[in-house]
C-alpha positions in Angstrom: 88.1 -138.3 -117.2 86.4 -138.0 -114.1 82.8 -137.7 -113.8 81.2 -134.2 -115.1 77.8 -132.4 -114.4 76.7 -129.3 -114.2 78.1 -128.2 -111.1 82.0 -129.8 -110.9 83.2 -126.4 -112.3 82.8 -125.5 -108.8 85.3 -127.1 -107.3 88.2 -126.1 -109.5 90.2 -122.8 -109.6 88.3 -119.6 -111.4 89.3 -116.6 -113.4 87.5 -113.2 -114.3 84.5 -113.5 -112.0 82.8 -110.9 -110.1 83.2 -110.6 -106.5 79.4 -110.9 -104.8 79.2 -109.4 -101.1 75.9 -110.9 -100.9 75.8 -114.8 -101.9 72.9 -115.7 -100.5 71.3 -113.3 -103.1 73.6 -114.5 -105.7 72.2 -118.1 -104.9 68.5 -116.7 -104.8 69.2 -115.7 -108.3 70.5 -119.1 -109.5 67.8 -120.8 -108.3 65.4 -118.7 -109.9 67.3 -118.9 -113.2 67.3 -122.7 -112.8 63.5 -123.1 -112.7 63.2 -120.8 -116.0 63.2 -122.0 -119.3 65.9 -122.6 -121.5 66.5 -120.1 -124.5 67.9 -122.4 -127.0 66.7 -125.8 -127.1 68.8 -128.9 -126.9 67.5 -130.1 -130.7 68.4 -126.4 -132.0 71.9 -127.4 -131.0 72.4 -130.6 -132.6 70.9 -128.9 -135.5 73.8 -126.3 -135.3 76.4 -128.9 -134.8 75.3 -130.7 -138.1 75.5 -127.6 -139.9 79.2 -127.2 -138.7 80.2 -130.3 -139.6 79.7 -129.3 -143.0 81.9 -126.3 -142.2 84.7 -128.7 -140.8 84.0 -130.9 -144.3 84.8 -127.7 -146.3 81.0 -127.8 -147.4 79.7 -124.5 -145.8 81.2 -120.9 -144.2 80.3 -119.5 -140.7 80.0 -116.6 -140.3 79.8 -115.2 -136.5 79.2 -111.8 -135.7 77.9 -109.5 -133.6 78.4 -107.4 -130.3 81.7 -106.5 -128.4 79.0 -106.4 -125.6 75.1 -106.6 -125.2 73.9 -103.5 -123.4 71.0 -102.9 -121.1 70.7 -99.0 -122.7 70.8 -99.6 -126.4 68.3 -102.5 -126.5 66.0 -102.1 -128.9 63.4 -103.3 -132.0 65.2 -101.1 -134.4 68.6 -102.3 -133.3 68.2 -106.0 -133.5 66.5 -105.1 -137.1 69.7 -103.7 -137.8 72.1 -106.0 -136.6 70.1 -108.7 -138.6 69.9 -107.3 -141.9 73.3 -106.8 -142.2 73.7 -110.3 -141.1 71.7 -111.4 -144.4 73.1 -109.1 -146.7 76.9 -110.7 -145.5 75.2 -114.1 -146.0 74.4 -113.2 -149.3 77.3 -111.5 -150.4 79.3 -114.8 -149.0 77.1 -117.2 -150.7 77.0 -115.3 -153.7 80.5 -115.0 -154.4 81.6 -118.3 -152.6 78.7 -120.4 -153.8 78.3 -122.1 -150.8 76.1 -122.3 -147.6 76.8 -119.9 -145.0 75.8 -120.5 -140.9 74.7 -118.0 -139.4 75.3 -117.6 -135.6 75.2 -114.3 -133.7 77.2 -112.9 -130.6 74.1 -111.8 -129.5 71.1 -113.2 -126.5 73.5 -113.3 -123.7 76.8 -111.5 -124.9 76.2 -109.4 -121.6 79.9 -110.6 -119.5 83.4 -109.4 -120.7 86.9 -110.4 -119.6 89.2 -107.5 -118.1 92.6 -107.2 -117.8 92.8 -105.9 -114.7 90.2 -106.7 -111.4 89.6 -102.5 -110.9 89.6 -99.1 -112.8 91.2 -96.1 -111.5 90.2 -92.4 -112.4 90.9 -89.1 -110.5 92.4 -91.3 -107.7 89.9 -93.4 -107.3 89.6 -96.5 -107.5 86.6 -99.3 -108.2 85.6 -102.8 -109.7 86.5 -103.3 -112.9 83.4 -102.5 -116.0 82.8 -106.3 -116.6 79.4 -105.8 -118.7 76.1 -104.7 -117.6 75.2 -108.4 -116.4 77.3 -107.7 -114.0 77.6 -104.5 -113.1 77.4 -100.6 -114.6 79.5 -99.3 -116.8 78.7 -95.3 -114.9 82.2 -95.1 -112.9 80.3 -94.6 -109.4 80.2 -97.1 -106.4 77.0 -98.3 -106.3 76.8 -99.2 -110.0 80.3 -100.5 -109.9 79.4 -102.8 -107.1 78.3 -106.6 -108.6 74.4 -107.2 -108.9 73.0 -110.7 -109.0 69.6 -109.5 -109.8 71.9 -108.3 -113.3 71.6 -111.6 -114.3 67.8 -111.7 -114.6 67.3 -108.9 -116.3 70.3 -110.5 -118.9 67.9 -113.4 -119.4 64.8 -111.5 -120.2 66.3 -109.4 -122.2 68.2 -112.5 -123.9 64.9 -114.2 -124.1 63.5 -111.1 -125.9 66.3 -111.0 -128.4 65.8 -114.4 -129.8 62.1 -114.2 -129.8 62.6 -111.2 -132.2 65.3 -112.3 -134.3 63.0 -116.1 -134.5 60.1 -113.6 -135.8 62.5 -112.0 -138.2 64.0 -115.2 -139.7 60.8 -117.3 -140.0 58.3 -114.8 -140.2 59.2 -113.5 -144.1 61.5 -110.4 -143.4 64.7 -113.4 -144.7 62.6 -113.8 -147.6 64.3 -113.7 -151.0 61.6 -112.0 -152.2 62.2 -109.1 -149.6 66.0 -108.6 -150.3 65.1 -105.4 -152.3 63.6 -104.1 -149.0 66.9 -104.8 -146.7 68.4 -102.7 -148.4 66.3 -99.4 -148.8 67.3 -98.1 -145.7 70.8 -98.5 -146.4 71.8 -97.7 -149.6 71.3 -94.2 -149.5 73.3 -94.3 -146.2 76.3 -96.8 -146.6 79.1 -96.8 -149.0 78.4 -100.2 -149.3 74.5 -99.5 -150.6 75.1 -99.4 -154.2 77.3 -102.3 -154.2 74.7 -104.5 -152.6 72.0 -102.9 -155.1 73.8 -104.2 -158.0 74.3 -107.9 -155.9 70.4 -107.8 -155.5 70.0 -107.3 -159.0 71.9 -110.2 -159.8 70.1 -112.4 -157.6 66.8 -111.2 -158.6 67.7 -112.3 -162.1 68.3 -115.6 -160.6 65.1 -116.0 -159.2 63.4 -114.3 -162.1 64.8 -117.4 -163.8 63.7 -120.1 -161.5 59.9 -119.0 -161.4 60.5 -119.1 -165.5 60.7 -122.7 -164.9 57.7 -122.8 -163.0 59.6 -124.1 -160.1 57.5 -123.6 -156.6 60.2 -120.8 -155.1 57.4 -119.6 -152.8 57.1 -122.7 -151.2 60.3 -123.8 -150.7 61.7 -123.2 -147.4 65.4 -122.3 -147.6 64.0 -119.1 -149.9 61.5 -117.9 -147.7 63.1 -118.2 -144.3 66.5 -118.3 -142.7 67.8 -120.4 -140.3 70.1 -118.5 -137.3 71.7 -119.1 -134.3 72.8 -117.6 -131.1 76.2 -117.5 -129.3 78.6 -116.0 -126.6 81.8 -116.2 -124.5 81.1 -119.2 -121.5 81.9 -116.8 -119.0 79.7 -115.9 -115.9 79.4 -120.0 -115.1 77.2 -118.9 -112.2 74.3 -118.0 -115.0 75.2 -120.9 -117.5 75.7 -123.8 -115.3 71.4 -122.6 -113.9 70.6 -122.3 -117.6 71.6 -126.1 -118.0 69.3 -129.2 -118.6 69.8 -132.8 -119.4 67.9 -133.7 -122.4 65.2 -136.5 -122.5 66.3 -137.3 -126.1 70.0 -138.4 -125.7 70.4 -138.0 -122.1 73.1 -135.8 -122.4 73.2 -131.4 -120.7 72.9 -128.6 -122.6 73.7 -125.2 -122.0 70.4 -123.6 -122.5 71.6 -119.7 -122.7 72.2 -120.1 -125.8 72.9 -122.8 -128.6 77.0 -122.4 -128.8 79.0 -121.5 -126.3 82.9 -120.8 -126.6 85.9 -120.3 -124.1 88.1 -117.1 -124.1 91.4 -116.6 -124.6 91.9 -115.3 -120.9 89.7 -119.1 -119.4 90.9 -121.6 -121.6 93.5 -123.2 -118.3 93.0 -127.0 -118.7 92.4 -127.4 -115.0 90.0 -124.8 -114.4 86.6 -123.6 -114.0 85.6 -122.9 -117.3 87.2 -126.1 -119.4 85.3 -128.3 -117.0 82.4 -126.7 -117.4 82.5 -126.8 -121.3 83.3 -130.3 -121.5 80.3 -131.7 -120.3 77.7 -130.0 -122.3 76.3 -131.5 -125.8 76.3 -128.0 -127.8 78.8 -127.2 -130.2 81.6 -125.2 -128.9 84.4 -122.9 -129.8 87.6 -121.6 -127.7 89.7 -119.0 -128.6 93.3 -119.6 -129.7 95.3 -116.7 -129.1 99.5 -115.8 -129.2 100.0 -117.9 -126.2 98.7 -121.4 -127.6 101.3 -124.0 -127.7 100.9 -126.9 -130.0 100.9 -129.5 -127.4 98.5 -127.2 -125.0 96.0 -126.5 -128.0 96.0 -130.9 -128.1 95.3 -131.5 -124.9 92.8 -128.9 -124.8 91.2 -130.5 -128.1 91.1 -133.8 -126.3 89.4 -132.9 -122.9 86.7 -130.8 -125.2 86.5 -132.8 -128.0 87.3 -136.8 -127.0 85.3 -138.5 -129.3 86.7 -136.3 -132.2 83.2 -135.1 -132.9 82.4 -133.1 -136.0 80.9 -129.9 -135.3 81.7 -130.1 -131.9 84.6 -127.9 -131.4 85.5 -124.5 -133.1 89.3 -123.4 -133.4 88.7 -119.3 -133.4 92.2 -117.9 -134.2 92.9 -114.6 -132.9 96.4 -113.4 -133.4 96.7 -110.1 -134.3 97.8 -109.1 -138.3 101.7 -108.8 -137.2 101.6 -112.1 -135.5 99.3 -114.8 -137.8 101.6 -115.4 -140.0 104.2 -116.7 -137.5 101.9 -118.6 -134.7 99.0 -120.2 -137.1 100.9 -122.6 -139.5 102.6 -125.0 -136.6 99.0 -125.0 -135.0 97.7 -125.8 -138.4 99.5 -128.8 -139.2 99.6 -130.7 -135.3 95.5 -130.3 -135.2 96.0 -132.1 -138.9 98.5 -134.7 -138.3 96.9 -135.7 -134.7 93.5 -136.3 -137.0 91.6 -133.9 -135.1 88.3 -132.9 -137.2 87.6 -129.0 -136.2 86.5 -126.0 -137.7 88.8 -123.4 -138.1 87.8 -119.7 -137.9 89.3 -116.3 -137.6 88.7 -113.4 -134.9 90.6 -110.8 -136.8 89.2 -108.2 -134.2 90.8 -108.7 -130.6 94.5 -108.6 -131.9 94.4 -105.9 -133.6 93.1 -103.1 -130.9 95.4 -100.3 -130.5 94.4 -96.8 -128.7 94.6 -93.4 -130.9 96.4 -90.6 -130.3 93.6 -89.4 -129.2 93.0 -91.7 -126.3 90.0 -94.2 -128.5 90.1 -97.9 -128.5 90.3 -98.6 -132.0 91.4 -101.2 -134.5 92.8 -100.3 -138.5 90.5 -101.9 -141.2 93.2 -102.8 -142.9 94.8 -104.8 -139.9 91.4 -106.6 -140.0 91.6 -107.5 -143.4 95.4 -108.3 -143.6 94.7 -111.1 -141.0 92.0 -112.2 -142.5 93.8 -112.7 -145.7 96.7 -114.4 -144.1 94.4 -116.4 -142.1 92.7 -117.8 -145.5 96.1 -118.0 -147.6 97.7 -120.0 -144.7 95.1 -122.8 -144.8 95.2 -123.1 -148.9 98.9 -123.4 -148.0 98.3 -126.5 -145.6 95.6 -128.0 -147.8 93.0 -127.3 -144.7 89.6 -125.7 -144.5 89.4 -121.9 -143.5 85.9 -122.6 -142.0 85.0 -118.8 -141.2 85.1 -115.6 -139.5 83.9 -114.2 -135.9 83.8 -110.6 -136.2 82.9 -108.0 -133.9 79.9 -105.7 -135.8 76.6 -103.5 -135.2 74.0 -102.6 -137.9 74.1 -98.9 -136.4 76.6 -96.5 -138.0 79.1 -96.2 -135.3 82.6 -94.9 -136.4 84.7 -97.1 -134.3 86.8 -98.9 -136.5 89.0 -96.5 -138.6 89.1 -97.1 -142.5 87.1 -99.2 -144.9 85.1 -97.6 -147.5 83.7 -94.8 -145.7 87.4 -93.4 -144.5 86.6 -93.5 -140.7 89.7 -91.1 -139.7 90.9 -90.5 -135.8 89.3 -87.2 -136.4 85.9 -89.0 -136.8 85.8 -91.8 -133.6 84.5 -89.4 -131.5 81.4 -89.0 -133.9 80.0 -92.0 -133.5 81.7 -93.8 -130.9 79.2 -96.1 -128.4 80.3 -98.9 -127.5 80.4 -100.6 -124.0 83.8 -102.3 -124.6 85.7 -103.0 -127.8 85.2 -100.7 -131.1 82.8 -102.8 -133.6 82.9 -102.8 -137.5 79.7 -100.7 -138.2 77.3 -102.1 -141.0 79.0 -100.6 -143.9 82.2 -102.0 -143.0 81.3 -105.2 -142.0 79.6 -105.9 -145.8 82.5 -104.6 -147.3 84.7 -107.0 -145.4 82.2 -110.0 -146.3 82.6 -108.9 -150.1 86.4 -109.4 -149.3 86.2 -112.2 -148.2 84.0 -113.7 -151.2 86.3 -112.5 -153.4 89.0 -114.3 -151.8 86.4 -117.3 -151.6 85.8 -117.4 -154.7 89.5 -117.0 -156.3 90.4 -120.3 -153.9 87.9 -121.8 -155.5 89.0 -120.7 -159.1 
């Protein structure tokens, strides 16, 4: 391998970046970004990539979830509060049910950049740059918002910087507490066809703990009961923004992305002699690509190789996104070459981005039951090669959006336009997405059985 650093991407061949008219701004920006500090920390990473290694051992779950897209507009105190109590009350579902640790890692502090399938957007007969999220550019259909901002960018990092000082406050600073479960859920029971299920969870748990103190074990005191740890993560995409965001660490020596403390590769950037592999296989922090329809067996090796060489566990996540029609199929072959080459991975499942379709009634959407079905495949295929389903990355809001049709709540076509917000791709709203992780603890916990 020839010799990597920060800025080697540079040189190679690009896809799904922005056109700047003005680079000397753009470069303005970049410097800027490059004398500010990191938001995850180098040790926060390693941290994280022990953590997986459990996952990869078959010791732990991950559960990632969060955001099609960060916006500028909906960025708020109650939102994040949202998003992160139905975060905990998946965990505890899944650790519940499964009886095992769950890692927690958000697509959230710099989820601001989306791929597109095509460079421009045409409505009434005209014709602009593409919506490629607001770090970028504005999602309004006018000229001037259309038209790529560096200055985006900084505003993306403070916001980013805002995000994880909050969600740091909410999982150290008590609200993860145990002894506040009964509190996550006030709010939501009486909204969410999921509250009393999660009422009658709490009360189980409770009993647990009622126990414990019984023993006159210290609960207060010990740590994993009164706080929780959590980390942040999103798609390697804008290379401009990550490669300024990187630092080589006094500790080991080695970069690490600094935007945020695991990075992962789309399904669109994942060309092994491009920008966006290079840039990935230099840095320390754990990693994760997406493996889509396309993924050969001998591309998705060499692709483990160049990001993973020293076979590293923890390192690299697998996220399979195939689509409910196609998992079945496309996983198993994958499945046993990653095994029989001895490659040590984590393997999750995206059951979002293959399953969008458009409604009749011109909404992006995706079925609940598509979600699930891949999910279930996706779990049943690993117990069938005698591998580790390591987790799920879903797409999901705490705010009651009706975007994704079905579930418990019986989100109908009739109903998208309700609720419908999102910048990008329709989300699994909080109800949905704890009914999903009872689902999946079920399944958990009959594997285990």
């Amino acid at each position: 391998m020839k010799k990597w650093s920060p800025e080697t991407w540079r040189q190679l061949p690009i896809k799904q970046q922005p056109e700047y008219k003005n680079i000397k701004q753009l470069q303005k920006v970049e410097k800027s970004l490059a004398g500010l500090p990191p938001l995850a920390s180098a040790d926060e990473a390693r941290a994280l990539k022990r953590e997986l290694a459990d996952v990869a051992a078959g010791k732990a779950f991950l559960l990632q979830g969060g955001d099609c897209a960060e916006s500028f507009a909906e960025f708020s105190e109650d939102n994040l509060r949202r998003f992160f109590r139905v975060l905990l009350q998946m965990t505890m579902a899944l650790m519940y049910g499964a009886s095992c640790p769950v890692v927690k890692v958000g697509r959230i502090a710099g989820q601001f950049a989306k791929p597109r399938s095509d460079n421009t957007e045409k409505k009434d007969g005209k014709e602009l740059p593409a919506y490629r999220g607001d770090m970028i550019n504005a999602m309004e259909f006018d000229e001037e918002g259309r038209d790529p901002d560096p200055e985006r960018l900084l505003r993306a990092y403070y916001q980013g910087a805002a995000t994880i000082n909050y969600l740091r406050t909410l999982a150290r600073g008590g609200y993860a507490s145990l002894n506040r479960i009964n509190r996550w859920n006030m709010e939501f029971a009486a909204s969410s066809a999921q509250g009393k299920r999660f009422e009658d969870l709490v009360a189980r748990i409770n009993e647990c703990i009622g126990f414990i103190r019984a023993c006159r074990l210290p609960i207060d005191d010990v740590e994993q009961f009164s706080e929780a740890s959590f980390f942040t993560s999103h798609e390697a995409l804008l290379l401009n923004y990550e490669a300024a965001l990187t630092r080589a660490d006094k500790t080991d020596g080695r970069h690490y992305a600094g935007s945020a403390h695991m990075l992962w590769i789309g399904d669109r950037t994942r060309s092994p002699d491009e920008a966006h592999v290079e840039f990935m296989r230099g840095i320390a922090n754990p990693i994760g690509m997406k493996v889509g329809p396309s993924m050969t067996v001998d591309g998705l090796l060499k692709l483990i190789d160049i990001l993973n060489p020293e076979n590293e566990p923890g390192r690299l996540t697998l996220i399979s996104r195939m689509g409910s029609t196609k998992v079945g199929e496309l996983l198993p072959p994958l499945i046993r070459a990653v095994r029989k080459a001895g490659k040590t991975v984590v393997w999750a499942c995206d059951p979002m981005h293959g399953n969008t379709i458009k409604s009749p009634s011109g909404y992006k959407t995706r079925k609940f039951t598509d979600i699930l079905a891949e999910v279930r495949q996706f779990f049943a295929i690993h117990k069938a090669e005698g591998t580790f389903a390591g987790g799920v990355h879903f797409e999901m809001t705490g705010q009651d959006v009706t975007e994704c049709l079905g579930g418990a709540q019986a989100i109908s076509e009739l109903n998208l336009s309700d609720r419908y917000h999102t910048h990008c791709d329709p989300r699994l709203n909080g109800s949905q997405a704890l009914e999903l992780a009872f689902l999946i603890a079920e399944t958990l916990k009959k594997q285990k059985g």
